[in-house]
N, C-alpha and C positions, 0 to 999 in steps of 0.2 A: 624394481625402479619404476617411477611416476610416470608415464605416458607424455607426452608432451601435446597439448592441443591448444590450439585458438578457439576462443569461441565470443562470438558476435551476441551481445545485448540489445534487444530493441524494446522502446518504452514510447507505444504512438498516444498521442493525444488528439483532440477532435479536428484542430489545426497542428501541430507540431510531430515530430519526430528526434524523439536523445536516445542516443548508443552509449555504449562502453565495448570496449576490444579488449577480453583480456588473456594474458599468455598461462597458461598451467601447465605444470603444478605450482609455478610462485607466484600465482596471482597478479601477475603484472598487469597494469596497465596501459596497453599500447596505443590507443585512441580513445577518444571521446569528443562529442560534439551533436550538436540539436539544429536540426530545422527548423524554423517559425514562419507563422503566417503563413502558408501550406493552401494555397486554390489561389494566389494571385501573382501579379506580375514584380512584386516585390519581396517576394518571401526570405530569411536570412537567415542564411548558417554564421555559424561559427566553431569549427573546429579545431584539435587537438591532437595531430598525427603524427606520431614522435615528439619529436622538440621544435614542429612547425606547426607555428597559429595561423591557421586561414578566417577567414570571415568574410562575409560582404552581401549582397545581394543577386537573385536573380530570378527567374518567373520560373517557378514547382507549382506546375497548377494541379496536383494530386497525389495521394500517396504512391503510387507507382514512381512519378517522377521522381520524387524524395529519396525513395529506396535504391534506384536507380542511380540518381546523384550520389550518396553517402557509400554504396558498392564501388563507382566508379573512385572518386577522391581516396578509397583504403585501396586501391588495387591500381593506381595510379601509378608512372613512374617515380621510383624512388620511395614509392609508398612500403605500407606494411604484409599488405598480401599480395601475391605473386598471380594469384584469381579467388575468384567465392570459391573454389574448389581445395584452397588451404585452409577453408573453415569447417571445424570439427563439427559445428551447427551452430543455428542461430536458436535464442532463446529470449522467451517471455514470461512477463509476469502476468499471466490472465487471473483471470478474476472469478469466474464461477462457469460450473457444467455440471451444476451438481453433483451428486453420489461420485461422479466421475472425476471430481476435484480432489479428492481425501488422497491421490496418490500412493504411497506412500511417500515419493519424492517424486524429480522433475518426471513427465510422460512424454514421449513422443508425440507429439500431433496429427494422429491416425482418423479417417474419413470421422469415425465413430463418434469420437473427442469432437469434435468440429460440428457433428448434428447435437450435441448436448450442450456446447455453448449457444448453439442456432436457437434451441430448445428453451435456455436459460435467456436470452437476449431479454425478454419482458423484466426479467427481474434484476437484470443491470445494466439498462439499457444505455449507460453513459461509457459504458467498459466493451461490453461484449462485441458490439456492433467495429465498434476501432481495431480489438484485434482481428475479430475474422477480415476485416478488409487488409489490416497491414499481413497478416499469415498468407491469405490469397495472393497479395503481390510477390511477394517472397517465392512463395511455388510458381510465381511465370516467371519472376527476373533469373532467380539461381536454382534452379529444379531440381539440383544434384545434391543441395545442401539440405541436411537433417534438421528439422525444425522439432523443436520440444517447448514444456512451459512447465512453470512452479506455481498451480494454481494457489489464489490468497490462500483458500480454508486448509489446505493441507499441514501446514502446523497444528491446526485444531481439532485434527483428530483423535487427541488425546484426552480429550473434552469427556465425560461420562454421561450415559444415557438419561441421565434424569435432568441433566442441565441441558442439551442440545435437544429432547424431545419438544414439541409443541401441545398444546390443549386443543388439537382436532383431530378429528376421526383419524384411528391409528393407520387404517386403508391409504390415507394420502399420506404419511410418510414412505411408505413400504412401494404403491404404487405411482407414487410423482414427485417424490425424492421434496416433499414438504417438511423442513427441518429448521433449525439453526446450524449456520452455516459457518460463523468468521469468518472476518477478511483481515487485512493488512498484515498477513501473515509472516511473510517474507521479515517484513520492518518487527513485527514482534520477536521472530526469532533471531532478530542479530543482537535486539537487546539480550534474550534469553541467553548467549551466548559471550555478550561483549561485558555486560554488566559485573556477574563476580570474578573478572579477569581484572577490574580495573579498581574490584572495591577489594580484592585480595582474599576472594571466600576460599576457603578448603574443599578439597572433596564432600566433606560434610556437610558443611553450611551450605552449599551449593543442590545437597540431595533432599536438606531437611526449609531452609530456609526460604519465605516468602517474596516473590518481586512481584508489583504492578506496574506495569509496563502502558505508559500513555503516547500514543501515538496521536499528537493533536496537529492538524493544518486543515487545507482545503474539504478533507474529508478526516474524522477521527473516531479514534477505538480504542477503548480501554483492554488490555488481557494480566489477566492471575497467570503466574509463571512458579514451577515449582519444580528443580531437578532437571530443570532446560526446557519442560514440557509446558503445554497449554492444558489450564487448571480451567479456565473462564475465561468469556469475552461478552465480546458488549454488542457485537454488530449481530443481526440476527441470518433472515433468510435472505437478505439482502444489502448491499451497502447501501441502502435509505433506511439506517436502521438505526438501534442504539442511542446517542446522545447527539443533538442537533449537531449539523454541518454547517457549512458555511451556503451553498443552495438547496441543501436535502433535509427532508424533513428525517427527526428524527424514530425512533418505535411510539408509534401511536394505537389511539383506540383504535380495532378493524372498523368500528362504525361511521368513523368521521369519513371516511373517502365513499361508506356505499351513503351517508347522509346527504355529504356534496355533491356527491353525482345525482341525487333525485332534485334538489334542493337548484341546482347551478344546470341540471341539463348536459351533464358533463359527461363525453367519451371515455374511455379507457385511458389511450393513447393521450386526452388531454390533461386529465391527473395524472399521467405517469410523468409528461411534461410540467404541469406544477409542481410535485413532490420533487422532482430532480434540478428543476430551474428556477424555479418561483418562491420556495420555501426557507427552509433551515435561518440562517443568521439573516441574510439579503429581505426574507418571508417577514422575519419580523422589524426589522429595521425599517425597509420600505426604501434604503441606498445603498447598499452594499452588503455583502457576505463575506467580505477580508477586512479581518480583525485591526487594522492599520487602520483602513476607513475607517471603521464605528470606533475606535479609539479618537480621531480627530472629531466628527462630528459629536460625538457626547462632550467633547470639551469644548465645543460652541454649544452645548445646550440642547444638543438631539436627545429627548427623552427614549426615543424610539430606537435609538444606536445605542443610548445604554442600557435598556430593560433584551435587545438581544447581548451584549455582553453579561449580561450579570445571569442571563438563563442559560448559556453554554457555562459559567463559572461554577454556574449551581451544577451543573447536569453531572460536569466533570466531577468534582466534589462528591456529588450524591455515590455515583459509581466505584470512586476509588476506598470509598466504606464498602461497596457491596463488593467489590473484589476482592478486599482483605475477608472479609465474611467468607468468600471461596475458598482462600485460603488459610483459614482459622487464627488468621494473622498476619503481621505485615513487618516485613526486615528492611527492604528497600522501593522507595518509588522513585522511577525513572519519567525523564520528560525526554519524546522526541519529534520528529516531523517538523516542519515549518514553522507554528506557535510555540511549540515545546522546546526548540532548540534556541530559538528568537527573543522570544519574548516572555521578555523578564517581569513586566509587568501581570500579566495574564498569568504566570507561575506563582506570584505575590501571595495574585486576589484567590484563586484557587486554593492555595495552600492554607488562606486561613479558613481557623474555624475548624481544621482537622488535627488540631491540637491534641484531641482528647486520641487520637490515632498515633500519638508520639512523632506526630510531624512539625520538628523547628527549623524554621528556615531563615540563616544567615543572611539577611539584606542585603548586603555587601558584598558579596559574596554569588548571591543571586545575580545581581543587577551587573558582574563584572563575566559572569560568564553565559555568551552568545556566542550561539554559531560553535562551540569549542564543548570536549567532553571535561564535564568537573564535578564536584561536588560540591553543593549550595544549599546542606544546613548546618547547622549548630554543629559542635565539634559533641554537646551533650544531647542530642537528638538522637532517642529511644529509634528512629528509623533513617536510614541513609536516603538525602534526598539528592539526584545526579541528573546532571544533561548529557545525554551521550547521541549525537549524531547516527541517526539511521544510516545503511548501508542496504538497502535493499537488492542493489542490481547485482553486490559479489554474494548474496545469497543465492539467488538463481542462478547466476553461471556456478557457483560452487554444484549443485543441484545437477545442472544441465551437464558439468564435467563429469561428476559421479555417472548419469543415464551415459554418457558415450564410452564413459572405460570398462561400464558393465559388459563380460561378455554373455552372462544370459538374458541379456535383454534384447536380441537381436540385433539383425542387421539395421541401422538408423537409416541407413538412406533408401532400404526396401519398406520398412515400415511408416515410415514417415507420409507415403503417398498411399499407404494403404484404405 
């Protein structure tokens, strides 16, 4: 019989903090709810504690406080836990620590983990830095509770050597963990799992048959899916990688940032700040990096709003040929994340022009399905084209439940401080 545990989700952002509570083995969800605006005197929850909406305002002048509030309100009277000490652990989706990432599934959050994301911080510095801080409160507010994570790349371990190698000296992969990496891991594999559940594949079509999996919003990634497995991705050693973002530049020449820095006088630390803030969609637009914007200002006549939409349309596009290429073919392509699920428009212009890929895509059909999972091409469409809603956060607690009912994976709450 199924173990019974709770386990606590946290998903910090640079100001914000969203949970999920959920109950296993039936996946319940017993909370949910996000802090905003996180360092001032007006910051605002909004929660979902059973069948009670709270909301409103109050001063979270830092993650401590945040975690601290969101502990207290679950452990409240009448609440769901009785203390953090009824939590099987808390769990994250980090993002990179290198070689240390590939998992196999979720890991404890051991001293060691902790210096390799410190290590890795250069190369994702919009992620890494956010969770070692939310992780560090965590171990002063509830010390007793096992902290793990579902790092992105660990789905893409399945990746084969010649595709995840890089074209520099073999010594930096071996001795500094310099590779291709993946991310959005998590989001890729709920496709990889939701997708022929919902288009009705057999054991077969599911071991033989090809999925590309688009994970497009604030940050995106294309991956080749094959038998539930990662065939190919798009993001490399880094989430500033792959196909433009919305503020991140996307896989560039190595020349262009050592040409910038002789050229502009330019720090490390300042180009990592341009590549991260200043670049991707916002970079070329010169107003914005959310696709809603540059949709309005190109319909006043922003040249600059449209030539960044038509270079993410293109990027997208180019890739979903090169990941059927991964795959020697292509049975279905999935849209998900915030564009992909959203925006019907953006799926349109994308799609055309991949004709020759056996991609038809019902107008009507498109344009009727947001926000909801469907399928939105031709009923004679050589390839199944769908939106299916990511679930990233029941990937990692699924993940983080499996680490706690492992018993050779030791003690979690002796390891976890180790």
């Amino acid at each position: 019989m199924s173990e019974e545990k709770t386990i606590l989700i946290i998903n910090p952002g640079s100001t914000s903090l969203k949970f999920k509570v959920y109950h296993f083995p039936e996946e319940k969800i017993l909370a949910n709810g996000k802090v905003e605006r996180i360092g001032g005197e007006k910051s605002e929850y909004h929660f979902y504690i059973g069948e009670k909406e709270l909301k409103g305002q109050k001063p979270i002048l830092d993650y401590k406080s945040g975690i601290e509030f969101i502990l207290h309100v679950l452990t409240g009277q009448e609440s769901i836990l009785r203390s953090f000490n009824d939590l099987a652990a808390v769990g994250f989706k980090t993002v990179h620590a290198g070689l240390r990432s590939f998992g196999p599934g979720a890991v404890f959050l051991t001293n060691d983990i902790l210096a390799e994301m410190e290590r890795f911080e250069l190369a994702a510095p919009l992620h890494n830095r956010v969770y070692l801080d939310a992780i560090a409160c965590f171990r002063e507010v509830a010390p007793n509770v096992p902290l793990a994570a579902l790092f992105e790349p660990t789905f893409h371990a399945t990746i084969t050597e010649e595709k995840y190698t890089c074209g520099v000296p073999h010594e930096w992969r071996e001795k500094y963990g310099i590779r291709r990496y993946g991310f959005h891991g998590a989001s890729h594999r709920y496709i990889s799992e939701t997708a022929p559940l919902l288009m009705g594949w057999s054991d077969k079509k599911r071991r033989t048959y090809g999925i590309v999996s688009c994970h497009l919003g604030g940050s995106s990634s294309l991956c080749a899916i094959r038998d539930g497995k990662s065939v190919d991705t798009t993001m490399e050693f880094s989430p500033q990688s792959g196909i433009v973002h919305s503020t991140r530049c996307e896989t560039i020449d190595p020349f262009i940032p050592i040409f910038a820095q002789r050229e502009m006088n330019l720090s490390i630390h300042e180009l990592s700040r341009i590549f991260c803030k200043e670049s991707g969609l916002k970079g070329i637009s010169g107003v914005s990096g959310d696709m809603r914007d540059l949709r309005e200002w190109a319909n006043l006549g922003n040249k600059r709003a449209h030539l960044a939409m038509e270079v993410f349309y293109y990027q997208v596009r180019r890739q979903i040929a090169a990941m059927a290429t991964s795959l020697g073919g292509l049975n279905a392509l999935v849209f998900t994340g915030g564009i992909g699920e959203n925006g019907d428009l953006d799926r349109l212009e994308i799609c055309h022009g991949l004709e020759f890929l056996g991609i038809l895509i019902d107008v009507e059909r498109n344009k009727r399905t947001k926000g909801i999972a469907g399928c939105i091409s031709l009923l004679t469409s050589p390839v199944e084209v769908w939106v299916i809603p990511t679930n990233e956060e029941l990937i990692v607690a699924r993940e983080v439940y499996n680490l706690t009912s492992s018993p050779e994976k030791g003690n979690p709450r002796k390891d976890s401080k180790t």
